[in-house]
N, C-alpha and C positions, 0 to 999 in steps of 0.2 A: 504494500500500500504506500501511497507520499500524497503529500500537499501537492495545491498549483496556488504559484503566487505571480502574476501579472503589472508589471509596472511601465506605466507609460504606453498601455498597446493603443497604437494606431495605424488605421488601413484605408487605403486609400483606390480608388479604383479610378484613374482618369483623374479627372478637377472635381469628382465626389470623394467627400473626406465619412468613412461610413461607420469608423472604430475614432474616437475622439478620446485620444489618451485615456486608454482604460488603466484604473488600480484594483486587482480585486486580491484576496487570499482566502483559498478552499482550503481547512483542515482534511488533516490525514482521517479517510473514513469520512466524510460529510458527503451527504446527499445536496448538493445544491440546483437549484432549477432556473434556468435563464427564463424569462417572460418577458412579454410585450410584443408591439402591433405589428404588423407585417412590414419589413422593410425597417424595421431599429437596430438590426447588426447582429442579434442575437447568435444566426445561425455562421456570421462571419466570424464573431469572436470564439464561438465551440472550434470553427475553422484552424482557427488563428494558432489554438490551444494545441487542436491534434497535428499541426505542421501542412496543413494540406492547405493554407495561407499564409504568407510570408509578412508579418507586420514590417509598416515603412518607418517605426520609431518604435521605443521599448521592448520587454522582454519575455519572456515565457520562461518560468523555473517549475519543472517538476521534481518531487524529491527533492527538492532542496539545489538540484542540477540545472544550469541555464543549458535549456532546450532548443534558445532560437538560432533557425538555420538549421537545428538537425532534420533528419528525415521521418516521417511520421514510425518506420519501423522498429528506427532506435529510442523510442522517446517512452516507450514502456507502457501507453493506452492500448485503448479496443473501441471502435469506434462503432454505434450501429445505426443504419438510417431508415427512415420512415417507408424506403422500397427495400424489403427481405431481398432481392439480389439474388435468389438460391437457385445454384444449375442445376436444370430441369432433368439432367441424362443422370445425375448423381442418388442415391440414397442420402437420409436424412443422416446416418451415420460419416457417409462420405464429403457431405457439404459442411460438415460440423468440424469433420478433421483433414482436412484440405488445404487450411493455411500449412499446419504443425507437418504433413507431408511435402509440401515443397519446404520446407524448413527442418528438412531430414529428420525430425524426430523422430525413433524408436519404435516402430508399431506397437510394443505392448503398452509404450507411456503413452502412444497417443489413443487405444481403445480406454487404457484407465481412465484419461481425463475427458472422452468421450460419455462415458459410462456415468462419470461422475455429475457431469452438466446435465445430461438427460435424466439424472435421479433428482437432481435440485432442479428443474423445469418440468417433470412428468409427462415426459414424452420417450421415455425407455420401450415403452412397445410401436413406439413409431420409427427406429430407428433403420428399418430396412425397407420403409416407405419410400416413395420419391414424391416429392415436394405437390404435383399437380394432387396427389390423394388427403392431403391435409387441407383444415381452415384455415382462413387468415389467421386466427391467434396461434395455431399451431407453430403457423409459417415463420410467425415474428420470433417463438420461442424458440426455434431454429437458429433462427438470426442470432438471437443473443447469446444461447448455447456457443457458436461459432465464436464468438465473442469471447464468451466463459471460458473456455479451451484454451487460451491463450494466456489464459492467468494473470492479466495487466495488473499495474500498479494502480491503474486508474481508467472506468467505464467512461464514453462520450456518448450519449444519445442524442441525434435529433429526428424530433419528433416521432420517436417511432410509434407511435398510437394513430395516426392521424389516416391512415389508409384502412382503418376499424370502425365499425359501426358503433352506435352507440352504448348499446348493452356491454360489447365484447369489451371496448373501453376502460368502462367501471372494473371489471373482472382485471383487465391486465393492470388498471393502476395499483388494485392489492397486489398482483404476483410483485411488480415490480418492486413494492415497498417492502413484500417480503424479502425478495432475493438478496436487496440487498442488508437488511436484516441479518441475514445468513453469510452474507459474504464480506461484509463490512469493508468491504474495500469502496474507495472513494469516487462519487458516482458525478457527473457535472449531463444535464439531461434538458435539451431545449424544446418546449413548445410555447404556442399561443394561447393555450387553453389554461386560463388563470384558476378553473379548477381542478386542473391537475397538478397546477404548480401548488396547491393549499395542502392538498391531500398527499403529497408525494417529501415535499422539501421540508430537511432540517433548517435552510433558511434560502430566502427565491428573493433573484439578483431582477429587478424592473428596470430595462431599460427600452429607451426613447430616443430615437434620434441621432445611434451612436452613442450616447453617454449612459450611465447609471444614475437613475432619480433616488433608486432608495435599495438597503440590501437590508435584509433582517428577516426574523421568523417568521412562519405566514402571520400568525393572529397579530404581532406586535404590528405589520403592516395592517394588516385588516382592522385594527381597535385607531390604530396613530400613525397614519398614510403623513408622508413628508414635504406632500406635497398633493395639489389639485388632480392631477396626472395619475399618479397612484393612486387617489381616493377611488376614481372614477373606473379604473382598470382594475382591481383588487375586490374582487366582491360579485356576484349574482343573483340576483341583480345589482345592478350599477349600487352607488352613495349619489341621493337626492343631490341636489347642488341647485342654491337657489340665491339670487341676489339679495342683499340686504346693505342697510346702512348701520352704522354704530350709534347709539344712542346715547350708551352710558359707559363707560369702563374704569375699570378701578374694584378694588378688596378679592382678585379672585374670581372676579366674573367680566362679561361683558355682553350687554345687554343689544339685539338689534332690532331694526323694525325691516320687515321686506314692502317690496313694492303694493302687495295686496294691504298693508296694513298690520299684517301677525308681529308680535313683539312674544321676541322668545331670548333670553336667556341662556349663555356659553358658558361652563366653567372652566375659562382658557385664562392664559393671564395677558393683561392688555398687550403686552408687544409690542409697545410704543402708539397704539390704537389712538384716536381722539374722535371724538363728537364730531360725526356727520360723513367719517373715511367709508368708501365703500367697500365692501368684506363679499366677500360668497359665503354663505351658511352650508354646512352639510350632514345631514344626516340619513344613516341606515334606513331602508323600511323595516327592518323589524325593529326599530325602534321608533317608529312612529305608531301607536295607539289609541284607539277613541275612548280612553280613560287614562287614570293616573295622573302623576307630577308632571312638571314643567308646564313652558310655556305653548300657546296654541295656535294652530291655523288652522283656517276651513277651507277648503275645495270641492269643486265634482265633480265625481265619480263619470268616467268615460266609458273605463272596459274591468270589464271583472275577470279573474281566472279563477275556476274554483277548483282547488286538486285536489279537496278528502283529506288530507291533514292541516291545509294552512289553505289561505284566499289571498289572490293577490288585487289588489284595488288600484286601480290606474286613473289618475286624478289630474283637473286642470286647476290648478293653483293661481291663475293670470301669470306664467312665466313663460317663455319659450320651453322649456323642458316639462314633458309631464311626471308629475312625482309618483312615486309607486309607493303603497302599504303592503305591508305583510300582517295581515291581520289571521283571528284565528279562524279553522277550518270549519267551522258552526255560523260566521258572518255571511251573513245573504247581502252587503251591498247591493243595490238598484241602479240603473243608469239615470245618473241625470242628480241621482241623491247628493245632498251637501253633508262633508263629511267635516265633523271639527278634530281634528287629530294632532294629540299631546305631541311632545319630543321630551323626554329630561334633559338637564344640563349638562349633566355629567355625558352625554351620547350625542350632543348638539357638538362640530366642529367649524370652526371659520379659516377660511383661507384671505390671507390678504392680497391687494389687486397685482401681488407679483407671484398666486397663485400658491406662495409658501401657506404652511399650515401656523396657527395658533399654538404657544407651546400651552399643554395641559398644565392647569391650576391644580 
């Protein structure tokens, strides 16, 4: 197993600049999950890491070894992508141990760690199959098996979920969490799907644009987002985000009023705030409630979802965004109904007009 420590990486493709001086550091053994939107560098920076992109400044150390400029073969990863790649003329045995044969290993060591991948993946009765007789998830467990075989110091995923349906999805995001569970070797794993990044990482790197907005555990992003950007990307559904102005601030709170009127109460600390700055409010829908504490605002009610454990309430508040409730699974909201829906303080956050977050009171 080894760390990946990143200083300075940046990549540049033409007069687009796509990697903006990246600093990250993966401990030895961490699950970390790259996110964010299409086109933010994500799947360049995994690039970067496994050698199969040459950054135009900074570095790549794995183990503790500066890596940059080596060749992805010597650099001690396993890289797997979101197309299994498995040849079709091969058995699942023979796709599995096909790197470790061109790489002269041992026939008995490579059926051992064949044998062994298929016992920790559950595909030991598939292993004289050829690829067109398996499922997709089969196919991807292949993939990573092939992977597993090679015993890295360190797993690269991108996105290998994403050519899966949705059921199968859920299913593979447990295997994954277990494997590496079991395997404790240091996993770095990219997609777009901000609910795999919750469910899957020790801590999920959001980046935008090139750069990193915010790196930390999912819930410490999901409770105290760093930023508008991550509030907005971090969650599903989305964080409300509604204009308001500061009314009051000062002891621990800070009070605002939005466009429609609602006057609701943050317990952030002013952060230089003054009477009359404009803020964006945001809060969760499942913290928004038709009872309890805090402060209030009323909207209505456009489209309902009803799933049988929760109700989702999709509401026009007079903003450009329409706000969603998560209310509970027993609510009949009506179309058309005015709803007046609490927030507490402690769940209400503000961003200021440079989009930074309020530090918590």
């Amino acid at each position: 197993m080894a760390d990946v420590r990143l200083t300075g990486v940046t990549k540049r493709f033409g007069t687009t600049e796509v990697l903006k001086g990246i600093d990250l550091e993966v401990a030895d053994g961490e699950f970390v999950v790259f996110v964010g939107p299409s086109g933010c560098g994500k799947s360049t920076l995994l690039r970067a890491i496994a050698g199969l992109e040459e950054p135009d400044d900074g570095a790549v150390h794995i183990g503790g070894r500066d890596v940059t400029g080596v060749s992805p073969a010597d650099r001690g990863i396993a890289m797997v992508f979101q197309s299994y790649a498995l040849y079709p003329h091969m058995s699942v045995r023979e796709n599995m141990g096909f790197a470790l044969s061109l790489a002269k290993v041992d026939k008995a060591e490579i059926t051992r760690r064949v044998d062994a991948a298929a016992d920790i993946l559950n595909i030991a009765d598939y292993l004289d199959r050829k690829p067109k007789a398996l499922s997709g998830g089969q196919r991807q467990r292949v993939a990573i098996g092939r992977a597993i075989v090679r015993e890295p110091e360190v797993f690269l995923f991108d996105e290998p979920l994403s050519n899966l349906d949705a059921a199968l999805r859920v299913r593979m995001r447990y295997e994954f969490a277990a494997l590496h569970r079991r395997l404790g070797t240091t996993m770095i794993y990219v997609t777009h799907d901000q609910v795999e990044a919750m469910t899957l990482a020790d801590r999920i790197v959001v980046l935008n644009a090139g750069r990193i907005e915010q790196v930390g555990k999912p819930m410490a992003l999901y409770e105290r987002p760093a930023n508008r950007f991550v509030a907005e990307f971090i969650g599903s559904p989305k964080m409300n985000l509604i204009p308001a102005e500061v009314i009051e601030a000062g002891g621990g709170q800070v009070t605002v009023r939005t466009a429609s009127g609602a006057v609701l109460p943050a317990a952030v600390k002013a952060n230089g705030a003054r009477v009359g700055d404009k803020v964006t409010l945001g809060v969760r829908p499942e913290h928004l409630s038709t009872d309890g504490p805090g402060g209030a605002l009323t909207a209505t009610v456009t489209f309902v979802e009803t799933l049988g454990h929760a109700t989702y309430a999709y509401l026009d508040a007079g903003t450009d965004e329409t706000l969603t409730a998560l209310l509970d699974g027993a609510a009949r909201p009506t179309l058309g109904q005015p709803l007046t829906l609490k927030a507490p303080a402690d769940k209400v956050q503000l961003f200021d007009a440079e989009g930074l977050a309020f530090e918590r009171a």
